[in-house]
Structures are given as structure tokens and as C-alpha cells.
C-alpha positions in Angstrom: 23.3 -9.5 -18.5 23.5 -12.1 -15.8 23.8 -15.7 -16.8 21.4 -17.9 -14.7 23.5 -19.0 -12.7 23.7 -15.1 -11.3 19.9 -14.5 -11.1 19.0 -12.2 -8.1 15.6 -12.6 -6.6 14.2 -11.3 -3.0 11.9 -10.3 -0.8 11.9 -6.0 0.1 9.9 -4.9 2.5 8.9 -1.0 2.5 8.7 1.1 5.5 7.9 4.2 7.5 4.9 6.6 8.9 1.8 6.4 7.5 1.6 8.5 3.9 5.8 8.3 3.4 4.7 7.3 -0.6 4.8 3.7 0.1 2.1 2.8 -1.8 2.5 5.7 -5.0 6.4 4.0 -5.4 5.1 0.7 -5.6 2.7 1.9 -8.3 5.3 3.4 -10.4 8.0 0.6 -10.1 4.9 -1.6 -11.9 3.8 1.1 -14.1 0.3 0.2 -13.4 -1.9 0.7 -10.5 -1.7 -2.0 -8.0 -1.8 -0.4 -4.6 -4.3 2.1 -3.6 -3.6 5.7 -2.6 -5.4 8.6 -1.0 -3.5 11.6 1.8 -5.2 9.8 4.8 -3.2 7.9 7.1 -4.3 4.2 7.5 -5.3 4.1 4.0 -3.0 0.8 3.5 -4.5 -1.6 5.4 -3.3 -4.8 3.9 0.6 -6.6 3.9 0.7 -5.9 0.4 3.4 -7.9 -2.3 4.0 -6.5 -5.9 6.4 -8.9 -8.1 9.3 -7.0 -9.9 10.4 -8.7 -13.2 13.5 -8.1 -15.4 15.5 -10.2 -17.2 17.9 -10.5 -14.5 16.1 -10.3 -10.9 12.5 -10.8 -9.6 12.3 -8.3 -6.6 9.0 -8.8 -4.3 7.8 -5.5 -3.1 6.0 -5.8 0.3 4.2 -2.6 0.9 3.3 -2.5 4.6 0.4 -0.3 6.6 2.4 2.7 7.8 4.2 2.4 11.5 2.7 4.6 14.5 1.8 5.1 17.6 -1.4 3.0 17.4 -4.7 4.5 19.1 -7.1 1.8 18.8 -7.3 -2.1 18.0 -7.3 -1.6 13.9 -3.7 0.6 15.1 -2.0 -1.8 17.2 -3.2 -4.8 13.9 -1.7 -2.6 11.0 1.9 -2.2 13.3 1.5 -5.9 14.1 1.0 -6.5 10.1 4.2 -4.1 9.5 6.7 -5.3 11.9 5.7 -8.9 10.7 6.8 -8.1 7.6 10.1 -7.6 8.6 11.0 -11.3 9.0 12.9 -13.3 7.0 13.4 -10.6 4.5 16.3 -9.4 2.0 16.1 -5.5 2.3 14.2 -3.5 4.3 13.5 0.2 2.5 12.6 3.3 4.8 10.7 5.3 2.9 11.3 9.7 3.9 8.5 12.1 2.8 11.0 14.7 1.5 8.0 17.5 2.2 7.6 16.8 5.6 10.8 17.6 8.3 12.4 14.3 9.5 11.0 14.3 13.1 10.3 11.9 16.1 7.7 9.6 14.4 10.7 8.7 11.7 12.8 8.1 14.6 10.2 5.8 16.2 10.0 3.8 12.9 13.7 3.6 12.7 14.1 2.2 16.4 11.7 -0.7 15.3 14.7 -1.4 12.1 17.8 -1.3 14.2 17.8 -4.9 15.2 17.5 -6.3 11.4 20.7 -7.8 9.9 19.1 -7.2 6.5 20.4 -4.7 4.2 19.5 -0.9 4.9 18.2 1.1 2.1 16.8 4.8 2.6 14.4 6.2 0.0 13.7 9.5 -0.1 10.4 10.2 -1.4 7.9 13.1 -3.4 11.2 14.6 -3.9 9.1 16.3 -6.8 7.7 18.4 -3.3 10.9 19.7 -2.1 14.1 21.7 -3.6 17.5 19.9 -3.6 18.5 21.2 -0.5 15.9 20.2 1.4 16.2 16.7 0.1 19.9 16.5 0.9 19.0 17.4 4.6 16.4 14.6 4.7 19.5 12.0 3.8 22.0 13.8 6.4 19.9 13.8 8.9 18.3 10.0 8.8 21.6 9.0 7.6 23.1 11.1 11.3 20.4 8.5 13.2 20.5 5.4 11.5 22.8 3.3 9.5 22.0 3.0 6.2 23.8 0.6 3.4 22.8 2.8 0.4 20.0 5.8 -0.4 18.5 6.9 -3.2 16.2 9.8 -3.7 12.5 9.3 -6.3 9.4 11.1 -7.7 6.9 8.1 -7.8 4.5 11.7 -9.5 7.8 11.8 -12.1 9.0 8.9 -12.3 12.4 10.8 -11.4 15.0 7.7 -9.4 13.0 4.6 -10.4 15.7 3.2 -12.3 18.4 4.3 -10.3 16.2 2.6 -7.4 15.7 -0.6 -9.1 19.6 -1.4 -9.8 20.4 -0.6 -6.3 18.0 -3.5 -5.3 18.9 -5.8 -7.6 22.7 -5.4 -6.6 21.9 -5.9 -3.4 19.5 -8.9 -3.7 21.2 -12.0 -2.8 21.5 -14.8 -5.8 18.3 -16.7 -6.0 15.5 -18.3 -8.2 12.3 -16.9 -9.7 9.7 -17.2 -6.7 6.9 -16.3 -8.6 5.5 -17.3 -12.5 7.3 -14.4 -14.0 4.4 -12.0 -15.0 2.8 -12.5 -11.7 2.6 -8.8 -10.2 0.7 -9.2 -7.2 -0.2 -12.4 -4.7 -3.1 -10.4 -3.4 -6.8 -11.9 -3.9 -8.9 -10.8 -6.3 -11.5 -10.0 -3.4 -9.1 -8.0 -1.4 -8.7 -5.6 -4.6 -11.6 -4.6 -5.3 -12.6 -4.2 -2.2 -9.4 -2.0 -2.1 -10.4 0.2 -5.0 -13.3 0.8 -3.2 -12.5 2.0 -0.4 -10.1 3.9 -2.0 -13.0 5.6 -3.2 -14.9 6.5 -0.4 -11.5 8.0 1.3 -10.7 10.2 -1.7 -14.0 11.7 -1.9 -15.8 11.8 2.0 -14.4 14.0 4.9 -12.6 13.4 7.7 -15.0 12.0 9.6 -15.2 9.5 7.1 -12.3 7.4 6.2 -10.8 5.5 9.4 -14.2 3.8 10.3 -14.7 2.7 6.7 -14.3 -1.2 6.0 -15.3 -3.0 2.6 -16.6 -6.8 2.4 -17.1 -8.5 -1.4 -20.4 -10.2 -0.4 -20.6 -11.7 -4.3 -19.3 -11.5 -7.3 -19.6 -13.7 -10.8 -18.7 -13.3 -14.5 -20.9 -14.1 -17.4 -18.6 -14.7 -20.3 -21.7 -14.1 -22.9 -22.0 -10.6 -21.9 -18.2 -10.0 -20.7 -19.7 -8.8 -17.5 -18.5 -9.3 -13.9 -21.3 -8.4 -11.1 -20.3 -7.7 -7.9 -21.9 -7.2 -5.0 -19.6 -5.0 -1.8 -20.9 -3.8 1.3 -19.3 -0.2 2.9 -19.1 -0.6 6.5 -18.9 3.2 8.8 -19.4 2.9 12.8 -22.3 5.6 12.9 -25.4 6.4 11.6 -24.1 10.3 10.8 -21.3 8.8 8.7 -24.1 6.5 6.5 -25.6 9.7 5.5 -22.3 11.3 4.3 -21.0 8.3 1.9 -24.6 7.7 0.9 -25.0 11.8 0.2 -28.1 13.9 -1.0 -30.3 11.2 -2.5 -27.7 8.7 -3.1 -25.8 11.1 -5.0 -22.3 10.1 -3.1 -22.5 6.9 -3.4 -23.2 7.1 -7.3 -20.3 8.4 -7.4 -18.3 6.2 -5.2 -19.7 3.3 -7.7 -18.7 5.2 -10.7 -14.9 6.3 -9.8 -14.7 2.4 -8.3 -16.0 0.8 -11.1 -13.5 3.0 -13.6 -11.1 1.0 -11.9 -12.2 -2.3 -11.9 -13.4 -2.4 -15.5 -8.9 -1.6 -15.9 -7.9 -4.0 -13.6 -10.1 -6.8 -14.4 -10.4 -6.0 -18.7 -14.8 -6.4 -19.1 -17.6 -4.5 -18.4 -18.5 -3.8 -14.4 -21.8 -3.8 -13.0 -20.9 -2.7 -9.3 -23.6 -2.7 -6.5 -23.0 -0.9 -3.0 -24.5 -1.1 0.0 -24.0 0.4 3.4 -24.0 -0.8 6.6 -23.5 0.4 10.4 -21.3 -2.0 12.6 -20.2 0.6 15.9 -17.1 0.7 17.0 -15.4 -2.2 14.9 -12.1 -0.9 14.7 -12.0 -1.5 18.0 -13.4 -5.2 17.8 -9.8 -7.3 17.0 -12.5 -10.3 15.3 -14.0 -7.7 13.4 -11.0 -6.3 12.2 -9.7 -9.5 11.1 -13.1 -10.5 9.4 -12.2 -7.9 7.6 -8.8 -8.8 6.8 -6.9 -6.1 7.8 -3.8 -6.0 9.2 -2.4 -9.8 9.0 -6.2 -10.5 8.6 -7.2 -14.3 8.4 
């Protein structure tokens, strides 16, 4: 055990191409679900912190939208919110997809880290999706093109590297103090998760049409203690009139189901009963409107 005087605390900012596990690692350092997941690139949208306690460090996750070669204004916001993320931090964590080969869009990612003075850490990720082998040429071959300081290889699915994970962080954290109330575990508004979990929703269950032009607003929301009963009201926005019909489905019957899975959720997160109302709405072209896409909050938002 550390005394106080040798308490670690810092800010770790997570890294690489859009669906590198990111967001399923954060989820299993907390042991709850703070960060939402789906297979669809894009689907973190948000510079997103998780707060780490033990008794001898508080770690502060930030989970960044995945770097790429942006195609549109929503694109070039997300890899403005990631690289922004970079400053004035601690660690920065490059997070592999041990499934997929290590390949040029790594190497663009890595080229946007070599000019940090920060410490270097490489995760290997869904190493539960490849053999040993292949996750041994993942570190040789990253390790070949960039410097690391450390790596460490994890199944956010098993929980397989957590710990081993978590001490290498704290070991590498400078000394510090406690920058959040300890039991804090996220700095994001309430608004922005729920909105969150549902679009979360709509991406795990539409097609590919679907997700990109998909933005959620919270237009209310209030609790009545008597009943233990938090009312919200959210609107889905898509870009065309064919992608209304899809998330709204045969007589409603997608969006039912949208409300239902999101609402699951929420009733978890937020410990009463849900009522949850959706609505959707067409706004064309927004994620090519920058104003739009920061009314939304995406990216570095408001």
C-alpha cells in the first residue's frame, strides 16, 4: 500500500481506429456499463472520461471517437475531439484490435502520437478473437513502428489483462492527488447518457443505412419522487425520409423496440422506473452542418 504521500493519480487518454475496443475496455475496467458499444465505426461520438478508483491511484480514463481519415464535417469534429484529447495528459494508450492485421490506418493513428512526450502504452485488444501467435505479431509489429514504454495484451469479453492493465497504469502515473470525489465514475452529463444509450440502440438494431446519420437530442426529462418515475422525452434525428421509415419499422414496431432495449438501460443506470418517449425527426444532411453537429454535442461539442 502507498502512504499518501505516494498517491498516483492521472489523466489516460485511449486511442486508435474506430472499433479498436476502446469503449468495451473502459466498460470492463469499471465493471459496469458506462460507454456505449455497437461494431459500427463512429459509434463513440463523445470525449468520454471514466474515473478509476483504488486505494492507491485514481486513473481518468478518456475514451476518445476513433481516429480516421475523416469523410465529412461529423469526421473531421470526432478527429478534432480525439487529437484534443491528447493534451496535457499522463499516458496515452493505443488500443490494437488483435483480430484485425495491423495495417496503414494503425500507422496513421500512430503518426498523430509520435510527437507526445507522454508515456507510451500499447494495448492489445479482443485478444479473446485471436490465438497467441497472432497476438504476439500484433506487439512485434506496432512495437517494429512505434516506440512504446510498456504493452499489455486484454479480453474486455473475459476480463483476461485487466489487472495486469491496471498496475501498469498506476506505476506509471506520476504522484498526484484525487481529482475527482472518489466514487465519481464518469464527468459526463446525465443528458448526454441517455441520449447515448439511445442511440446505442438504434445502431445495434437498424442497417447500415442507418447508423451514421443518426443523432439523439433529450428535449425533457423530470422525476417524480412519488411514483419513482423519471419521464423523458428524446428525439432521433436520421437525414432522409427512407431512413424515418426503417428506425420507426412496420407500424412502429422498431421503434418499440428501440424504447424498450433503451429504457432496460436507463431504468440500471439511473435505479427507478422509465417512462421513455421517442420521436423522429428528419434534419438532411447534418453531419455535414459543423453547428448542427455541435448542437448536437458531438465531437468537442459545446
Amino acid at each position: 500500500m502507498f502512504g499518501e504521500s505516494d498517491f498516483r493519480s492521472g489523466f489516460v487518454s485511449l486511442v486508435g481506429r474506430p472499433n479498436a475496443g476502446k469503449s468495451s475496455l473502459i466498460n470492463a475496467i469499471m465493471g459496469e456499463k458506462l460507454a456505449i458499444t455497437s461494431n459500427t465505426p463512429q459509434t463513440t461520438r463523445h470525449k468520454f472520461r471514466a474515473i478509476y478508483d483504488s486505494d492507491d491511484a485514481q486513473i481518468i480514463f478518456v475514451d476518445t471517437p476513433g481516429l480516421h481519415k475523416p469523410h465529412d464535417a461529423l469526421g473531421e469534429e470526432l478527429n478534432r475531439s480525439a487529437i484534443k484529447s491528447l493534451e496535457d495528459i499522463d499516458i496515452v494508450a493505443f488500443c490494437l484490435d488483435a483480430s484485425k492485421p495491423f495495417g496503414s490506418g494503425d500507422k496513421w493513428v500512430l503518426d498523430a502520437l509520435k510527437k507526445l512526450s507522454c508515456y507510451r502504452l500499447l494495448i492489445v485488444t479482443k485478444t479473446d478473437l485471436a490465438d497467441a501467435e497472432a497476438i504476439q505479431k500484433q506487439i512485434d509489429e506496432a512495437g517494429d513502428y512505434f516506440n512504446f514504454d510498456a504493452s499489455v495484451a486484454v479480453s474486455a469479453q473475459n476480463q483476461e489483462g485487466i489487472d495486469e492493465c491496471l498496475k501498469l497504469i498506476e506505476t506509471a502515473l506520476p504522484l498526484g492527488p484525487r481529482w475527482f470525489p472518489e466514487g465519481t465514475k464518469t464527468d459526463q452529463p446525465i443528458e448526454v447518457l441517455i441520449s447515448e444509450f439511445i442511440r446505442e440502440k438504434v445502431l445495434l438494431l437498424t442497417r447500415d443505412e442507418v447508423p451514421h446519420a443518426v443523432g439523439v437530442s433529450i428535449d425533457d426529462m423530470n422525476y417524480n419522487e412519488k411514483k419513482d418515475l423519471s419521464s423523458i422525452y428524446a428525439t432521433i434525428y436520421v437525414e432522409r425520409d427512407s431512413q424515418k421509415g426503417i428506425i420507426i419499422g412496420k407500424g412502429g414496431s422498431l421503434i418499440k423496440e428501440i424504447g424498450s432495449e433503451a429504457r432496460k438501460n436507463l431504468e440500471h443506470m439511473l435505479g427507478n422506473k422509465v417512462f421513455l418517449d421517442l420521436r423522429v425527426k428528419i434534419k438532411k444532411d447534418w453531419r455535414r452542418d459543423a453547428n448542427q453537429i455541435r448542437r448536437f454535442g458531438y465531437g468537442e461539442g459545446l
